[in-house]
C-alpha positions as CSV (number, residue, x, y, z in Angstrom):
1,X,3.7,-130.1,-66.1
2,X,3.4,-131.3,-69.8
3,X,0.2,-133.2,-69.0
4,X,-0.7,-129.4,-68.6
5,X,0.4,-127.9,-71.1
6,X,-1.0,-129.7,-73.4
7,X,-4.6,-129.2,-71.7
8,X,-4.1,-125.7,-71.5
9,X,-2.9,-125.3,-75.3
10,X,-5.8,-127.3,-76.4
11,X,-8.4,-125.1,-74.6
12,X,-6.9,-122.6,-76.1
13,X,-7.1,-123.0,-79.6
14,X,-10.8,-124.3,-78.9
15,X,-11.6,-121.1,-77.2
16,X,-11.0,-118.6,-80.2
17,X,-14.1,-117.4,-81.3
18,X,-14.8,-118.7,-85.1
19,X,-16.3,-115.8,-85.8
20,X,-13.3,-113.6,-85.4
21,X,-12.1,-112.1,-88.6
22,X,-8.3,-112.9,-89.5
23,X,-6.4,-110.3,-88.6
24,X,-8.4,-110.8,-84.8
25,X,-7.5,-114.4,-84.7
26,X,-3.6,-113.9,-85.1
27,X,-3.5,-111.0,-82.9
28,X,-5.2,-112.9,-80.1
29,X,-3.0,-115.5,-80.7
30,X,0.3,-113.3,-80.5
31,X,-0.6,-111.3,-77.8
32,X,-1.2,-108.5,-79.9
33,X,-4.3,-106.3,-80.6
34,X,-5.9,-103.0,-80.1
35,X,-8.7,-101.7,-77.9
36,X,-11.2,-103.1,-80.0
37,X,-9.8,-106.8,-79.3
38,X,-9.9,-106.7,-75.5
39,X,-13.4,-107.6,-74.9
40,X,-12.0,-110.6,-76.9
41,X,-8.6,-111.4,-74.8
42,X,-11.0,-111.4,-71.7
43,X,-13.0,-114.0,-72.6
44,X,-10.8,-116.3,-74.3
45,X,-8.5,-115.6,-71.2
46,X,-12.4,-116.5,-68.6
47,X,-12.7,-120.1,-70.6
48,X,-9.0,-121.0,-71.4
49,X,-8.7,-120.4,-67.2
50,X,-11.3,-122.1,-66.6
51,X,-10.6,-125.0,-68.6
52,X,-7.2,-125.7,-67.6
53,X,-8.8,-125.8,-63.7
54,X,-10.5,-129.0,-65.2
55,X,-7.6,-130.5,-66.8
56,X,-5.4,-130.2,-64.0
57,X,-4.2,-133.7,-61.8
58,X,-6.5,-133.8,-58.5
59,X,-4.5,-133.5,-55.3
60,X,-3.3,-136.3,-53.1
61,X,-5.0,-137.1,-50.2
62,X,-3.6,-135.3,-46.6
63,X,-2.0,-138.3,-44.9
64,X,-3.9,-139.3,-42.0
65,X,-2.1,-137.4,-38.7
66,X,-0.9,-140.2,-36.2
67,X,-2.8,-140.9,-33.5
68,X,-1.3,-140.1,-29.8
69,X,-1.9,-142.0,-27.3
70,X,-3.9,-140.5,-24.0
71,X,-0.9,-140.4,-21.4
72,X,-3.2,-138.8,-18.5
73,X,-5.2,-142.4,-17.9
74,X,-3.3,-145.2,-17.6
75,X,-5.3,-148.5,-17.4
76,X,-6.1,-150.1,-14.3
77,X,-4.4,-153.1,-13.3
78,X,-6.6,-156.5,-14.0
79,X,-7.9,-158.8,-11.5
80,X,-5.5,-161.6,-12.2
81,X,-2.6,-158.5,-11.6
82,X,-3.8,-157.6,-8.4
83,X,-3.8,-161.1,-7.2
84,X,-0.3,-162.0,-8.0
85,X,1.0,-158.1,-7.2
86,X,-0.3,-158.9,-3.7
87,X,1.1,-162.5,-3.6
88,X,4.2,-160.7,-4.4
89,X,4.5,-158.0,-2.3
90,X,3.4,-160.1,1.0
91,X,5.5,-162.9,0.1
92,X,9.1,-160.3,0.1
93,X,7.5,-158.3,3.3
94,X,7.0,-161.5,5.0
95,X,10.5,-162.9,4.4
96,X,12.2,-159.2,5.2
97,X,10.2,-159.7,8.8
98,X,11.8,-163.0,8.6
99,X,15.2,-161.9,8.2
100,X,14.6,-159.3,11.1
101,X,13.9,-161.9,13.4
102,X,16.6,-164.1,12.5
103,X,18.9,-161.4,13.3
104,X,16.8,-160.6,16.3
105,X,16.5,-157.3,15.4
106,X,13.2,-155.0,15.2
107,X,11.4,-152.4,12.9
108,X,8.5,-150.0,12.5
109,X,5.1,-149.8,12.5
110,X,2.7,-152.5,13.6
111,X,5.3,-155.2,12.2
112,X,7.7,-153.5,15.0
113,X,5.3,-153.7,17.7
114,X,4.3,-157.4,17.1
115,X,8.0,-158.5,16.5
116,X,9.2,-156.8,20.5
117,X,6.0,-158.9,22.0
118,X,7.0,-161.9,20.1
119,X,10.3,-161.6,22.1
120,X,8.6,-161.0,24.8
121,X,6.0,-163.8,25.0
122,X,5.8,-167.9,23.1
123,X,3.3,-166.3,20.7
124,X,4.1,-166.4,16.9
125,X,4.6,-162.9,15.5
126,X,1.8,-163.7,13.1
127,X,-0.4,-163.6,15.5
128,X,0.4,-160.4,17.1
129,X,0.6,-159.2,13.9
130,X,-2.6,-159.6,12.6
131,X,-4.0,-158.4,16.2
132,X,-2.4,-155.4,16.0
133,X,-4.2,-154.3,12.9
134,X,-7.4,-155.2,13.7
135,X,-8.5,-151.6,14.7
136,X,-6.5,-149.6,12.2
137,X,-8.9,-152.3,9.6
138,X,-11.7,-150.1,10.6
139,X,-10.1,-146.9,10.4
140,X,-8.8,-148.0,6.8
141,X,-12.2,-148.8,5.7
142,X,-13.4,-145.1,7.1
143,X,-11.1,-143.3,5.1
144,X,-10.0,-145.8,2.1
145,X,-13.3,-147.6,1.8
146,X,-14.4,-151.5,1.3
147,X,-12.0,-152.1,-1.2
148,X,-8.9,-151.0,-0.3
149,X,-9.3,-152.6,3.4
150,X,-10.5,-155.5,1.9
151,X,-6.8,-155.9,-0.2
152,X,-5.5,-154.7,3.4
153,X,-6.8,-157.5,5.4
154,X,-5.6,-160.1,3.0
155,X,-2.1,-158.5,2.8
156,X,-1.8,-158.6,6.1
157,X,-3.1,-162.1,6.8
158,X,-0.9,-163.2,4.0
159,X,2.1,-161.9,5.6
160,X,1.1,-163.7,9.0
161,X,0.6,-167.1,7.3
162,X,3.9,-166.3,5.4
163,X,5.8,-165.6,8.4
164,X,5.3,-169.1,9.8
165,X,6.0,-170.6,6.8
166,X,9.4,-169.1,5.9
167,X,11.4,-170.8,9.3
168,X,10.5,-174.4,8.0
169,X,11.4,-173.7,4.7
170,X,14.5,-171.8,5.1
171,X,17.3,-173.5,8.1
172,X,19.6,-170.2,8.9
173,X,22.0,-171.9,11.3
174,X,24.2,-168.3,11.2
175,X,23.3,-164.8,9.8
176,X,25.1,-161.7,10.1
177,X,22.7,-159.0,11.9
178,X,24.2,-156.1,9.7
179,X,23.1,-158.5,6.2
180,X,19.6,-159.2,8.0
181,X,18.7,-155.9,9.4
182,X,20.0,-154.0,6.4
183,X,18.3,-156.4,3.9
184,X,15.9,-157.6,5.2
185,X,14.6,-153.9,5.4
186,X,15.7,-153.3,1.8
187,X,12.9,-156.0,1.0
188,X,10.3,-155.0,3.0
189,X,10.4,-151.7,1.4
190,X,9.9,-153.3,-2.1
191,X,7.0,-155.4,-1.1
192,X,5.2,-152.4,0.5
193,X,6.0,-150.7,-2.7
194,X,4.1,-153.4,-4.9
195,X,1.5,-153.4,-2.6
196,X,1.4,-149.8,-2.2
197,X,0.9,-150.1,-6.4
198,X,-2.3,-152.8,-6.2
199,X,-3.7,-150.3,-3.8
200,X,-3.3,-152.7,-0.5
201,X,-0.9,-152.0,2.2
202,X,-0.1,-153.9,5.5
203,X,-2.2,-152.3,7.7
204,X,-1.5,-149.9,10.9
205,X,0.7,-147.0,10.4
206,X,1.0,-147.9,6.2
207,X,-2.2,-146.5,6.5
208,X,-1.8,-143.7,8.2
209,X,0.9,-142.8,5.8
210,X,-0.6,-143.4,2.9
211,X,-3.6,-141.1,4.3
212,X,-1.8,-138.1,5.0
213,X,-0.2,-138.8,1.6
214,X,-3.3,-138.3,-0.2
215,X,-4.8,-135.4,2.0
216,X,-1.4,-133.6,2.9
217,X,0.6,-134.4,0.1
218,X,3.3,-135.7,3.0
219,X,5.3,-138.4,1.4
220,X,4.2,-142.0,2.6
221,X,8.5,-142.9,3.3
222,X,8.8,-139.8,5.5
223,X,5.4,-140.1,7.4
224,X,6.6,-143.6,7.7
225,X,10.1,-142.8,9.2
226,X,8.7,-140.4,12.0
227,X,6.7,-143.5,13.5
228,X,9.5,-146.5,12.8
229,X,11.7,-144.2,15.0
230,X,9.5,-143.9,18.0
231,X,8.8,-147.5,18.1
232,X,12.3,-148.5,17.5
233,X,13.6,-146.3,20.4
234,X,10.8,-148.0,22.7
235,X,12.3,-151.6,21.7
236,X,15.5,-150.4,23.5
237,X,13.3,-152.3,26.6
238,X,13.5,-155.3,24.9
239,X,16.8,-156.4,22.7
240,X,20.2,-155.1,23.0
241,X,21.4,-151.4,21.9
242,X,23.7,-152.7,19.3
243,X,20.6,-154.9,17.7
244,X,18.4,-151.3,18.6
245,X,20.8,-149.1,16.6
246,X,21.2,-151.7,13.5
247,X,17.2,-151.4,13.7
248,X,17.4,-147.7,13.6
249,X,19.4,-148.1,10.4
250,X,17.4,-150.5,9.0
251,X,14.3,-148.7,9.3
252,X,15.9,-145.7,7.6
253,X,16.7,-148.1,4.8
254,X,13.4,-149.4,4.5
255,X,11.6,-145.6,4.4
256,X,14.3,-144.2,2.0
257,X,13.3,-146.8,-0.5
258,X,9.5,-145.8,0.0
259,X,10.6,-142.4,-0.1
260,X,12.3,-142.3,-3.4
261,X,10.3,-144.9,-5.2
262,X,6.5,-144.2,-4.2
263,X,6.2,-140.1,-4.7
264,X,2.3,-138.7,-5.5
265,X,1.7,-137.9,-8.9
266,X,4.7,-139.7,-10.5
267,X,3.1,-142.8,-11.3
268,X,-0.1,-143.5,-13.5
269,X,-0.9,-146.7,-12.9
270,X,-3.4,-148.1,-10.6
């Protein structure tokens, strides 16, 4: 304010016309004058505006507005994170199959299926396993292309080679069936989940799920349930009905936790 002030009182006094007679000058001056003065208090008024505009501070610069971020792509996972996200998620399936058989229980799926005919016959379940899978490879790489079967086949040979591994490392003398079949459920459900999450699965009806998923919008964890409960009810040939009903509630264990932690749309990430 005084730096203009004194701008605007200088162009002022250097506006007056010199050639005003005395009387003129004062009454511009005061404010005063008659209609012959008013051509004069215009253009003192025209130059003492227009000097003032030049005397007055320049403004600060906007601030720069804040850049947000783009929320609607998320970044892909890198190559080193898909490795280890699918070490991860076969190396917890494989022990929750692990813990299933310890408690000579069964599940779901394809995993389901190859633990009854491991029961059944002196064949390791990896085995099986991996057999069973063989033709839902193709139908995987029909509907999900080269690179998701691709993560699939090596998720489920990981899990076979897993399986084997886990009853040399780990001596269960006693386990309660209700701990195994309850747990060991609870953990499959979290390794399908990470591998659900670096786009693999573990073959058979994962797929299935995951593809009416994607062109139904069914969620994967109910899709999932629907087919865990016919091939549990068929394993009623095979182990007990106690170990058949803990198997049952395992299975609805393992499908709620897909259920409420692998929805469409919720997660970004790929």
């Amino acid at each position: 304010m005084l730096f203009g002030g004194l701008c605007e009182s200088h162009a002022s006094r250097e506006a007056l016309p010199h050639g005003l007679p005395g009387r003129d000058r004062s009454e511009v001056k005061n404010g005063q004058g008659n209609s012959h003065t008013e051509d004069n208090h215009a253009g003192v008024r025209n130059v003492t505006g227009a000097i003032v505009q030049t005397c007055r501070m320049p403004k600060s610069p906007r601030a720069a507005e804040p850049r947000t971020l783009n929320t609607d792509v998320a970044p892909r996972h890198s190559a080193v994170e898909d490795v280890l996200g699918i070490l991860t998620g076969t190396l917890l399936a494989s022990f929750g199959l692990f813990l299933l058989k310890a408690s000579a229980a069964v599940t779901g799926g394809t995993a389901g299926l190859a633990l009854l005919l491991s029961y059944a016959a002196p064949i390791p379940f990896g085995v099986f396993f991996f057999a069973i899978n063989v033709p839902f490879f193709a139908l995987a790489l029909w509907k999900k292309g080269w690179n998701f079967t691709l993560r699939t086949v090596v998720a489920v040979a990981l899990v076979s080679a897993f399986s084997s591994l886990h009853p040399y490392a780990l001596g269960i003398e006693h386990l309660n069936p209700v701990y195994g079949v309850l747990f060991g459920n609870l953990v499959i459900g979290v390794g399908l989940i990470v591998l659900f999450r670096h786009k693999a699965s573990l073959g058979g009806f994962n797929i299935l799920a995951l593809l009416l998923q994607e062109r139904l919008g069914w969620r994967a964890g109910y899709v999932q349930m629907v087919f865990d409960v016919t091939v549990v009810v068929a394993a009623i040939t095979v182990v007990s009905p106690v170990n058949v009903a803990l198997s049952a509630a395992g299975a609805i264990v393992l499908n709620l936790v897909l259920a409420l932690n692998h929805r469409p749309g919720r997660y970004l990430g790929t």
